[in-house]
N, C-alpha and C positions, 0 to 999 in steps of 0.2 A: 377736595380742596388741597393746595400745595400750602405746607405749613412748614415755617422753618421755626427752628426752636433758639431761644435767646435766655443765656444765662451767666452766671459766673464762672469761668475757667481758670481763670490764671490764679495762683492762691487753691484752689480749692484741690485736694488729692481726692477725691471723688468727684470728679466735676464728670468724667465717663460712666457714671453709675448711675448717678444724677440724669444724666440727658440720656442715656440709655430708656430709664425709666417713662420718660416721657416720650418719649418715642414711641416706645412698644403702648401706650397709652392713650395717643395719637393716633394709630393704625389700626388699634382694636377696634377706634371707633372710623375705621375706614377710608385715612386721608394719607398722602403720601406728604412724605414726610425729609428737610433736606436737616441734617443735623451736625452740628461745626464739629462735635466730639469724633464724627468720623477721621476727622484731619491728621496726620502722623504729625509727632513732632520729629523737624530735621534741623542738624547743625546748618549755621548760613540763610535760618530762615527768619526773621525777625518777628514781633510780634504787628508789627503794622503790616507787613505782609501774609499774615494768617488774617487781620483781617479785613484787609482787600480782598481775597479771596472767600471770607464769611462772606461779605458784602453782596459778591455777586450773587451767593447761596439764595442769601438771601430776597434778594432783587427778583428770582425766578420764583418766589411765592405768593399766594393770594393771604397770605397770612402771616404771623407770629406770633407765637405763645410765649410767654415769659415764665421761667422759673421761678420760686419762691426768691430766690436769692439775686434775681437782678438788679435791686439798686444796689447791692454792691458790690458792680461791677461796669467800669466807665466802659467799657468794650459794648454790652448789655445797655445801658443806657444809651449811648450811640445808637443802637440798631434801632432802639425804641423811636426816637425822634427821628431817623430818617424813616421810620414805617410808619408811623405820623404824616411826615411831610408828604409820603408819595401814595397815601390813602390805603394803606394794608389794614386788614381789622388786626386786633390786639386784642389776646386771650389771655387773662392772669389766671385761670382758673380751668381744671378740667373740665370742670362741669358746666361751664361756659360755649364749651365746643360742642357746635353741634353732631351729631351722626353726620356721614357723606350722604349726602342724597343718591339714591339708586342709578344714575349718569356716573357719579363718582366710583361708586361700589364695581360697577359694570367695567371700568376702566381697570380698576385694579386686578380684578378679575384675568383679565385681557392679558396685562402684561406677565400675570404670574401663569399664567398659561402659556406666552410665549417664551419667557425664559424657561419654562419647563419643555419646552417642543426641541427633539433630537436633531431637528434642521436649523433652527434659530442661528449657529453661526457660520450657516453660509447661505444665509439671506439677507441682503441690506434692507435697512427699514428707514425711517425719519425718524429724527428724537424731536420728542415738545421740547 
């Protein structure tokens, strides 16, 4: 399952340690994972355009997990009610997520084999 992760950033100085965490938490349990903490901060970039760009992150998931600390964060709550609206499931809780099913696992699998293959960058592929 494609999970994006949803939480406090702005305000928080560990908010990458935070979503780091869930991440690697996420994947242990076999799901690929899109995560906003990746994003660089750049001069000239606003905060409604980081997250325009969550958005879409997020729009390519069959899922979100939310952090402990999302309500407070209107960024976070936003993501919640448009994955609401457009029918994503909603996990508060690790232990709420289930394992990938073996389709899942297999997939992962796949891709960490092909980024590991010495041909990989000079062969075009499709991205999901």
């Amino acid at each position: 399952m494609r999970i994006y992760i949803a939480g406090k950033i702005t305000g928080d100085k560990n908010y990458k340690r935070n979503f780091l965490k869930a991440e690697r938490r996420l994947k242990k349990k076999g799901h690929s994972v899109m995560n906003p903490a990746w994003l660089v901060e750049y001069q000239g970039f606003t905060y409604s355009d980081y997250m325009d760009i969550s958005d879409c992150m997020r729009r390519k998931c069959d899922a979100i997990f939310l952090l402990d600390n999302w309500m407070n964060s209107n960024g976070a709550q936003c993501e919640r009610l448009k994955g609401i609206n457009e029918e994503q499931t909603l996990y508060y809780n690790i232990d709420e997520v289930p394992v990938a099913d073996s389709l899942d696992a297999f997939r992962q699998q796949v891709k960490k084999e092909w980024a590991e293959c010495e041909f990989a960058p000079f062969l075009q592929r499709e991205e999901e």
